[in-house]
C-alpha positions in Angstrom: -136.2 -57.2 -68.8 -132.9 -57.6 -67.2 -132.5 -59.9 -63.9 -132.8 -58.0 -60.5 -129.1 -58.2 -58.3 -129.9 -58.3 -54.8 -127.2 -58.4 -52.1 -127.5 -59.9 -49.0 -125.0 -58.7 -45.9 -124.5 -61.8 -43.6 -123.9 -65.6 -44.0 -125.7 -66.8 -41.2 -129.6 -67.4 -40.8 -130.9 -64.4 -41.9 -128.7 -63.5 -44.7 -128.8 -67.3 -46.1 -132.5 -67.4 -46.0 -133.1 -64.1 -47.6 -130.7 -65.6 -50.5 -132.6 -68.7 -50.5 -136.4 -67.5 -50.8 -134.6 -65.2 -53.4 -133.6 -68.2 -55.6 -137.1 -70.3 -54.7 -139.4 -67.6 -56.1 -136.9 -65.9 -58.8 -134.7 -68.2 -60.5 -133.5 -65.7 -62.7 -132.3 -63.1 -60.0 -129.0 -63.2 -59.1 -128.1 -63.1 -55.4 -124.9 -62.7 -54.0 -124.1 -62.9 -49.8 -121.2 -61.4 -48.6 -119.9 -62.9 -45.4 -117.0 -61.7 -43.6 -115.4 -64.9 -42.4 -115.4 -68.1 -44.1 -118.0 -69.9 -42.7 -121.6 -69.2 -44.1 -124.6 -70.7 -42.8 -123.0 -72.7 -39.9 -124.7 -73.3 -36.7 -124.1 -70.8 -34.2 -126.3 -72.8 -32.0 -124.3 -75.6 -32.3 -120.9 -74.9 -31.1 -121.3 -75.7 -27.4 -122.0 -79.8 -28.7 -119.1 -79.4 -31.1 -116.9 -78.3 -27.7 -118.4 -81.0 -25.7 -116.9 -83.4 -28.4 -120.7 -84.2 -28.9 -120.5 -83.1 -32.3 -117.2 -85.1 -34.0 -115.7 -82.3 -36.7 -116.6 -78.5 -36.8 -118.1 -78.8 -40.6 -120.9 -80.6 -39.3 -122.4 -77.2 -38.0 -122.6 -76.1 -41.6 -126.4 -76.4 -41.9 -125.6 -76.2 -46.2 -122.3 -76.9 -47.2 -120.7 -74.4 -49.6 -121.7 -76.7 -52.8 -124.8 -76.9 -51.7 -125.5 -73.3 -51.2 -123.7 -73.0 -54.6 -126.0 -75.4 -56.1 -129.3 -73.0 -55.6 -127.6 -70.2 -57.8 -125.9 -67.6 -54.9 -123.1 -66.3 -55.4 -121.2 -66.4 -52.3 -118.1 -64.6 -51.7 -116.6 -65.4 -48.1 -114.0 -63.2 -46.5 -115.0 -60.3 -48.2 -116.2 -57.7 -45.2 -118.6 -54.7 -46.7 -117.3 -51.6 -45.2 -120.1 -48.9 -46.8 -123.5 -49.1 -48.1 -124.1 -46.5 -50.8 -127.8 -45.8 -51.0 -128.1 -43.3 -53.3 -125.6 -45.1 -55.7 -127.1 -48.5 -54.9 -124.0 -49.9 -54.5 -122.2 -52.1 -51.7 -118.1 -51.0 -50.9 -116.5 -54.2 -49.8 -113.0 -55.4 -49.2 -112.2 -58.8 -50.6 -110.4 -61.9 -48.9 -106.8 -60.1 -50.7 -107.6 -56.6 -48.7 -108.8 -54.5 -52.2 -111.7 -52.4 -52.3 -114.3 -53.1 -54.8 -117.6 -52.4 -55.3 -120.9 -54.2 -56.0 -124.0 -53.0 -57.3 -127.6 -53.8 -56.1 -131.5 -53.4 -57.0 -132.4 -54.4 -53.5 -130.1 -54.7 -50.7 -130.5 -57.3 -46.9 -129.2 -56.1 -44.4 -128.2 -59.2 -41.7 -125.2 -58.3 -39.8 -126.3 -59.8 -36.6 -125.1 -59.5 -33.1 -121.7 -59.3 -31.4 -120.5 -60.4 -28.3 -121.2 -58.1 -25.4 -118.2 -57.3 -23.6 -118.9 -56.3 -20.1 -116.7 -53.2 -17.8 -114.4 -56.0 -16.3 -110.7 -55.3 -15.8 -108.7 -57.5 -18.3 -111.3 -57.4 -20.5 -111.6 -53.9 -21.5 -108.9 -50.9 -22.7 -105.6 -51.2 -24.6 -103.9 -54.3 -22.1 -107.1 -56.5 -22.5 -106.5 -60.3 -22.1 -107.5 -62.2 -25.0 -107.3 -66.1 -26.9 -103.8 -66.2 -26.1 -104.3 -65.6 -22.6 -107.3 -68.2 -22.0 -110.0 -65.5 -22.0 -112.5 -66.0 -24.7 -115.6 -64.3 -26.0 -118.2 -67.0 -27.7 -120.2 -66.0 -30.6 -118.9 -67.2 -34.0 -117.2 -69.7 -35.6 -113.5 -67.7 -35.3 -114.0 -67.9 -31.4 -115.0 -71.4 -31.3 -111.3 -72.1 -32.7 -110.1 -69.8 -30.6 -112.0 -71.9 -27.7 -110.3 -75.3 -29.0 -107.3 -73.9 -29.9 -107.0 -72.8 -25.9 -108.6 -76.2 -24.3 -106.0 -78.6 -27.0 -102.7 -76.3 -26.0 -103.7 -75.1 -22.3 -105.6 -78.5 -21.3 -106.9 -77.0 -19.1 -108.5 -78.3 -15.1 -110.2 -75.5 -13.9 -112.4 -72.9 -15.8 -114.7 -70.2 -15.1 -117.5 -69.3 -17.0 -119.1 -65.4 -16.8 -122.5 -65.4 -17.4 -125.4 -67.9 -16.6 -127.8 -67.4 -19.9 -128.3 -70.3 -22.6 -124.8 -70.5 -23.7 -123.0 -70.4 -20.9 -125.4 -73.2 -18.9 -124.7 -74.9 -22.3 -121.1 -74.0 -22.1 -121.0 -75.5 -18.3 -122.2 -78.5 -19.5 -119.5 -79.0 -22.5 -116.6 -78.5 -20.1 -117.5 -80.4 -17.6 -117.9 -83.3 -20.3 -114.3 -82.4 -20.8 -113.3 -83.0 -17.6 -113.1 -79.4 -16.5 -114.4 -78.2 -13.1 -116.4 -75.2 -13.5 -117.5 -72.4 -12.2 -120.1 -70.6 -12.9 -120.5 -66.8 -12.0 -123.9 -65.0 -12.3 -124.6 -61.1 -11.2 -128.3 -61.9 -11.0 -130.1 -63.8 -8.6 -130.3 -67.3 -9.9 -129.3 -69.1 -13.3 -131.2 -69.0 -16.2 -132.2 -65.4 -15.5 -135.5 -65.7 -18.4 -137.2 -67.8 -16.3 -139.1 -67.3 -12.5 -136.0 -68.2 -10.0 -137.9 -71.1 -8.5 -137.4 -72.9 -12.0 -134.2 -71.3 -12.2 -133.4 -72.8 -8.9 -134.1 -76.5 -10.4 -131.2 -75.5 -13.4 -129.1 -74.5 -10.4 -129.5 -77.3 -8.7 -128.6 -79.6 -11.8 -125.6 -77.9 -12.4 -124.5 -78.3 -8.5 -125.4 -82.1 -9.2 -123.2 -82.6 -11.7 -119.9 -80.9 -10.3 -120.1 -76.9 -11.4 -119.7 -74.7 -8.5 -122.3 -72.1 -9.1 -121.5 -68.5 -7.6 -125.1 -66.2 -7.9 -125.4 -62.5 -7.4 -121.6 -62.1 -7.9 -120.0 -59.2 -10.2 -116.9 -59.3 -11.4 -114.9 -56.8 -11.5 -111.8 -58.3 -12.5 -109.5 -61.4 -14.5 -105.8 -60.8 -14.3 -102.5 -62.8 -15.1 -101.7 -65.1 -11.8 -98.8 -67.4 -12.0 -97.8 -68.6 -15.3 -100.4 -69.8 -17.6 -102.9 -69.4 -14.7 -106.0 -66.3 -14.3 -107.1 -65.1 -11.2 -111.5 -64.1 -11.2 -111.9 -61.7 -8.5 -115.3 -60.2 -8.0 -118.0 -58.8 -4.9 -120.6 -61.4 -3.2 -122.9 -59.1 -1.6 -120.0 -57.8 1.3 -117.6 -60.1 0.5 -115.0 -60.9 -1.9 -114.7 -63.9 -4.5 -111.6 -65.0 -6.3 -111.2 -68.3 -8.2 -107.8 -69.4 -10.1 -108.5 -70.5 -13.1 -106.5 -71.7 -16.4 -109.2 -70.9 -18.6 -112.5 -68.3 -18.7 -115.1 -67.8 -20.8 -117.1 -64.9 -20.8 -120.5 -65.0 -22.4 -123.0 -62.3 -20.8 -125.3 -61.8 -24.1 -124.9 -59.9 -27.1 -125.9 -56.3 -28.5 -126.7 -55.8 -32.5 -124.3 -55.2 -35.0 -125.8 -52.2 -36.7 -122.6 -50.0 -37.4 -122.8 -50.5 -41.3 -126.2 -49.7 -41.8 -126.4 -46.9 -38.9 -123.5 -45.0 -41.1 -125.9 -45.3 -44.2 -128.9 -43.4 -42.1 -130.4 -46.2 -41.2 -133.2 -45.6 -38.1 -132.1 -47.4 -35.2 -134.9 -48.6 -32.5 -135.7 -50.5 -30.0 -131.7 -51.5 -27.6 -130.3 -49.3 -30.4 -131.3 -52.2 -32.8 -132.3 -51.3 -36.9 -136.0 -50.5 -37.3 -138.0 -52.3 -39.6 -141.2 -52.6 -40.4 -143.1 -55.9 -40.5 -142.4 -56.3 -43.7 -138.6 -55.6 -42.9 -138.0 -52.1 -44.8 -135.6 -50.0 -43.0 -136.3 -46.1 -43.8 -133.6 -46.6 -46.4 -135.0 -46.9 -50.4 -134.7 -50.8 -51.4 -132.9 -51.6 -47.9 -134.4 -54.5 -45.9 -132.6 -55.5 -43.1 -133.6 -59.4 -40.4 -132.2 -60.6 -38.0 -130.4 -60.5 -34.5 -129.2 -57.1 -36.1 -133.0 -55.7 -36.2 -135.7 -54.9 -33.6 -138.1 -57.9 -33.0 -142.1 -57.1 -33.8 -143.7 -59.2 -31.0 -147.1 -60.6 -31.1 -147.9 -59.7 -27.3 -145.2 -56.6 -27.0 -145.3 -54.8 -29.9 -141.4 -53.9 -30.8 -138.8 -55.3 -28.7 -135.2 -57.0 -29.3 -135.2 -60.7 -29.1 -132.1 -62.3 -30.6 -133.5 -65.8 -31.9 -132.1 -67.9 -34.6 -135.7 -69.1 -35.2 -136.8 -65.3 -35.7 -134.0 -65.1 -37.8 -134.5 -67.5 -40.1 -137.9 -66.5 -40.3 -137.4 -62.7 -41.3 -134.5 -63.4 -43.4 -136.9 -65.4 -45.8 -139.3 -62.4 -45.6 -136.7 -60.1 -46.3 -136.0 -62.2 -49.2 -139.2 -62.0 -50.3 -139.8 -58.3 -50.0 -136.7 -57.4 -51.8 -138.0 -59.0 -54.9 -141.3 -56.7 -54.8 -143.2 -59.0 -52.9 -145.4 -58.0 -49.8 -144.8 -60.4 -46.9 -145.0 -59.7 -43.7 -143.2 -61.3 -40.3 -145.9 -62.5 -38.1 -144.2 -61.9 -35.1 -142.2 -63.1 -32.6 -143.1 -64.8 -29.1 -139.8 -65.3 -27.7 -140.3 -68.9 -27.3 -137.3 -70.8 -26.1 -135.4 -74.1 -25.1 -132.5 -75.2 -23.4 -130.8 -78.7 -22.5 -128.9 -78.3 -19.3 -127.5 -81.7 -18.6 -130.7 -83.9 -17.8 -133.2 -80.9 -17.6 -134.5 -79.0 -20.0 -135.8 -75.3 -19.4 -138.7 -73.8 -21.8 -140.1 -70.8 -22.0 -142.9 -68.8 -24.5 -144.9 -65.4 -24.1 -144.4 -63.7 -21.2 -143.5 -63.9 -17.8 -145.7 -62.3 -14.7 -143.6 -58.9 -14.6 -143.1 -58.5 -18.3 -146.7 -58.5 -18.5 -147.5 -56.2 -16.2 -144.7 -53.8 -17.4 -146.4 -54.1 -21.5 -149.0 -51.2 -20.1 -151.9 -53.3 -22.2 -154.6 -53.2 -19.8 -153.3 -57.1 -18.2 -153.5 -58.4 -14.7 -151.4 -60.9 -14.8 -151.8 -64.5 -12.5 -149.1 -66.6 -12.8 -149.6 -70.0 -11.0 -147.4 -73.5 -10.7 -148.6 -76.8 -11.2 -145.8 -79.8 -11.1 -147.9 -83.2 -13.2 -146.1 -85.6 -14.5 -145.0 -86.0 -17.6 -147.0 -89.7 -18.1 -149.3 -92.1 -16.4 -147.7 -92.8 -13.6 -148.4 -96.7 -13.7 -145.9 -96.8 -16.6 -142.7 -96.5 -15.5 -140.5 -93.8 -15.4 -142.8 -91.0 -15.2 -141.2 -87.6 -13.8 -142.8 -84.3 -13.2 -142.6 -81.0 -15.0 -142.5 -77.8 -13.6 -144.9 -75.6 -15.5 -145.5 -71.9 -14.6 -148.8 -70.5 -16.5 -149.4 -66.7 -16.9 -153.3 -65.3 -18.1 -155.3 -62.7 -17.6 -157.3 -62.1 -14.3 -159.6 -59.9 -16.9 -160.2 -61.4 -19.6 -158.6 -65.5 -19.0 -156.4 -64.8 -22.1 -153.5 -67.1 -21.8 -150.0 -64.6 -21.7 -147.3 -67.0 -21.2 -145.7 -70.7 -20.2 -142.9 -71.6 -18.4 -141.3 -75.6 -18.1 -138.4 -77.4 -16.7 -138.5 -81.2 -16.7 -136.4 -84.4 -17.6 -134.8 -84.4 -21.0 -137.1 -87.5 -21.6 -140.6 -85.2 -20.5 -141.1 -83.7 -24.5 -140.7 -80.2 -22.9 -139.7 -78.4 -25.7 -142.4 -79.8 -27.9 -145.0 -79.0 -24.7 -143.6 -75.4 -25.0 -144.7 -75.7 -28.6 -148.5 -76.2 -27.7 -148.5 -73.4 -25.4 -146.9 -71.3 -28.4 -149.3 -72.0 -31.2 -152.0 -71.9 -28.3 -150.5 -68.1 -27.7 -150.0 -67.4 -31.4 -153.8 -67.6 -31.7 -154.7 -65.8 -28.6 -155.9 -68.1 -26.8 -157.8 -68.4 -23.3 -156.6 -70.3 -20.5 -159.2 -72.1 -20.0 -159.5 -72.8 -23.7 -156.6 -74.8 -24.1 -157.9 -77.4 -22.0 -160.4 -78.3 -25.2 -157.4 -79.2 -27.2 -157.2 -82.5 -28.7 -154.1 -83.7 -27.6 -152.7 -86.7 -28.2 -152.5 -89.9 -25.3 -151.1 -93.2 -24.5 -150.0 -93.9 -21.0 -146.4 -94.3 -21.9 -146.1 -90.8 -23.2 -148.9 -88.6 -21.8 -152.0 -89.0 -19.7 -156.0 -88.6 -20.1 -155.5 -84.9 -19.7 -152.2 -83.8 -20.8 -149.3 -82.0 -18.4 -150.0 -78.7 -19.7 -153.8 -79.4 -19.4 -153.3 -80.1 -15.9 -151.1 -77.2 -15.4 -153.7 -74.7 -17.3 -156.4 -76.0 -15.2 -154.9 -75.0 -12.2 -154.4 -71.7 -13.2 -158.7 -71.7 -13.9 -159.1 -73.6 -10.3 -156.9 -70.6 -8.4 -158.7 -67.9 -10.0 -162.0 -69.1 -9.3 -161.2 -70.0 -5.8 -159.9 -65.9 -5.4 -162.9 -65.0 -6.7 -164.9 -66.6 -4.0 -162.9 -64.8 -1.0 
C-alpha cells in the first residue's frame, strides 16, 4: 500500500504540529509544509523579548531549528507561497522561492494559514500613499516585520515612539522600547489597557506602565499619522472633545489581528464565526480531505460553544489534531477556554473562562456574580509577600465556577494560579468546590488556604450574605 502525502499550509504552530503528529503516528507518510517566508516554526510570541534585547539573536525564537524539523522526516520547503488549493484534483498550486508555478499533490490536505495584522481606517495607514517600514510605521505580526522593526530602531534610533493599540503585544511592545530607552506612548480607543480584563485590573496595568515612564493616552482614536519634519511622524487623534497629537520618530501599530482565510475561502471552504474557517471538532472543513487549525479557524469553546480566539496554545493543540485526523484518525479538540497571560514589566495579568458580561451575553441560562478578593500571594510572616488581584465569576444558580481573573507581582506564580482555575473550569467545576482542592503549602510560597482559595471563598461568603437580604 503506497504511503499517504499529506500537505500542511503554514510553518508556524499549527502547521508544524499537524506535520509532527503526522510523523509520530505514521513514519511512513510523507509530509510536506509549505511556508511562505523562511522562517518555520519560530516564536511569534517571542519577538517583543528579542526587541527588548532580552532575547540575544533572532534564531533563538525558532522553537525547532530547520535540521531538526528535517530530522523527523518533513519535507519543508520555505518561500514557496500556495496560491490555489485544487479539491477536486487534490492538488496544492504553489509558487516556489524562484517565482515558478508548480504543483503538489495530496491525500489529505491542513489548512493553517493563520492570522494577519489588522490594519485599522487611520490616515497614513490605509490607500495607495500609506506610510510604511521605511517611514517608521510598522505592523507587528511575523518574523518579516520584526526585521522591519529592528531594521527602523538600528537606522532611525529612535527617542520617542508611539505605540497604537493597548492588547498583549503592544503592553509587551511598551515594555521592550522603553528597555531601549524609548519614551512611549501608548494610545488606546477603549476605556482602559488590557481591554480582556475588568478595567479595575486594567487600571493596575495602567498604572505600571505610568510607573515606569510610558505616557498612556485611553479612550483616544486616531485618526491620523502623517510625515512632520524630516524623519519625524506626527499621531493626531480625538480625546473625547479634544484633540491629541504626539511627534514621534517611530509608531507601531498593533490593534489585533483578523484570519487569513483567502486561500481556502477561494476553494469553497465555509467560513464562520468573525469570517473565520469552520471546522468541526475534529477540524474537517466542508471540503473532502481538507482540515484546517489554527488562528485561521473558528475556536470550539468549552463554555461558548463557537467563537474566534487567536491562541498559540489552541494552535498548537488543533494543529496536532488536525494531524491526526488527516491520517484517518478520529481525534477531537477539546476545546478552548481562552485562558491567558501577560508580563507587563513587574505585573502579570491572567485571565481564563469568562468575564461577567461575556457570560451573560452566552444566552445559557447564567446569572453571573463576579466578586474581588485581593490575598496575598504567601504567609505574610515571610517576607516579601504581595497581593493578587483576583476577580471570580460563578453562577448565582447553580455555583458553577465561569471564569478567573489575576494581576499580581511577577514573583506571585499568577500564571500558574490561572492554571488551577483552568483545569478547575475544564472540569466544570463549582465555586465552592474548588476550595476542597489539595493544593500545595509552605509559607514562603503559599498559605494554609491558597490565594485563589481565599478568593473563591469570597465569592461563596457574598452570595450567601445576598441571599439573606
Amino acid at each position: 500500500m503506497p504511503s499517504r502525502h499529506i500537505v500542511a499550509i503554514g510553518g508556524s504552530d499549527a502547521g508544524i504540529s499537524a506535520a509532527l503528529r503526522i510523523r509520530e503516528l505514521d513514519p511512513s507518510a510523507e509530509v510536506t509544509v509549505v511556508v511562505a517566508d523562511a522562517y518555520p516554526n519560530f516564536s511569534i510570541c517571542g519577538i517583543p523579548y528579542y526587541v527588548s534585547g532580552e532575547v540575544m539573536h533572532w534564531t533563538n525564537l525558532a522553537h525547532r531549528t530547520a535540521d531538526d524539523l528535517a530530522a523527523t522526516g518533513m519535507r519543508v520547503r520555505t518561500n514557496t507561497r500556495a496560491t490555489a488549493i485544487n479539491v477536486a484534483e487534490h492538488t496544492l498550486d504553489v509558487l516556489d522561492p524562484t517565482g515558478a508555478p508548480t504543483e503538489l499533490p495530496y491525500d489529505a490536505l491542513v489548512v493553517g494559514t493563520g492570522a494577519v495584522s489588522a490594519r485599522p481606517p487611520i490616515t497614513g495607514l490605509i490607500g495607495r500613499d500609506a506610510l510604511g517600514p521605511n517611514d517608521g510605521v510598522h505592523l507587528l505580526h511575523s518574523m518579516g516585520d520584526t526585521f522591519a522593526v529592528m531594521d527602523s530602531l538600528q537606522q532611525r534610533d529612535p527617542k520617542t515612539a508611539v505605540i497604537i493599540g493597548a492588547g498583549y503585544i503592544g503592553l509587551e511592545m511598551a515594555e521592550a522600547l522603553t528597555m531601549r530607552g524609548i519614551a512611549v506612548t501608548q494610545i488606546e480607543a477603549l476605556p482602559e489597557v488590557l481591554p480582556t480584563v475588568d478595567g479595575e485590573l486594567g487600571a493596575l496595568v495602567h498604572t505600571e506602565l505610568e510607573r515606569h515612564g510610558v505616557e498612556v493616552l485611553t479612550n483616544t482614536t486616531v485618526s491620523a499619522i502623517t510625515r512632520a519634519e524630516p524623519g519625524a511622524l506626527r499621531v493626531t487623534g480625538q480625546h473625547h472633545d479634544e484633540s491629541v497629537e504626539r511627534r514621534v520618530d517611530f509608531v507601531l501599530v498593533v490593534v489585533g489581528v483578523r484570519p487569513d482565510v483567502e486561500l481556502a475561502a477561494d476553494a469553497g471552504a465555509e467560513l464562520g464565526f468573525k469570517g473565520a474557517i469552520a471546522v468541526d471538532e475534529a477540524m474537517r472543513t466542508n471540503l473532502p480531505d481538507v482540515f484546517a487549525a489554527g488562528d485561521c479557524v473558528h475556536t470550539h469553546h468549552r463554555l461558548l460553544g463557537r467563537t474566534w480566539l487567536p491562541l498559540g496554545t489552541t494552535a498548537h493543540k488543533q494543529g496536532r489534531i488536525a494531524g491526526e485526523n488527516a491520517l484517518g484518525g478520529d481525534a477531537r479538540f477539546a476545546g478552548s477556554l481562552g485562558t491567558q497571560v501577560v508580563k507587563v514589566f513587574d505585573l502579570v495579568a491572567a485571565r481564563t473562562g469568562l468575564r461577567d458580561h461575556e457570560a451573560a451575553a452566552a444566552d445559557r441560562g447564567w446569572a453571573p456574580v463576579t466578586t474581588a478578593a485581593t490575598p496575598d500571594d504567601h504567609k505574610a510572616y515571610y517576607p516579601g509577600a504581595t497581593p493578587i488581584h483576583i476577580r471570580i465569576t460563578g453562577d448565582e444558580h447553580t455555583g458553577r465556577l465561569l471564569g478567573a481573573q489575576l494581576v499580581g507581582h511577577r514573583s506571585a506564580e499568577v500564571s500558574k494560579r490561572v492554571d488551577t482555575f483552568a483545569t478547575a473550569l475544564f472540569h466544570q467545576m463549582s465555586v465552592e468546590g474548588f476550595s476542597d482542592l489539595d493544593l500545595s503549602y509552605t509559607p514562603p510560597l503559599g498559605s494554609p488556604w491558597d490565594a485563589t482559595q481565599m478568593a473563591v471563598q469570597a465569592w461563596a461568603r457574598h452570595l450567601r450574605s445576598t441571599a439573606f437580604r
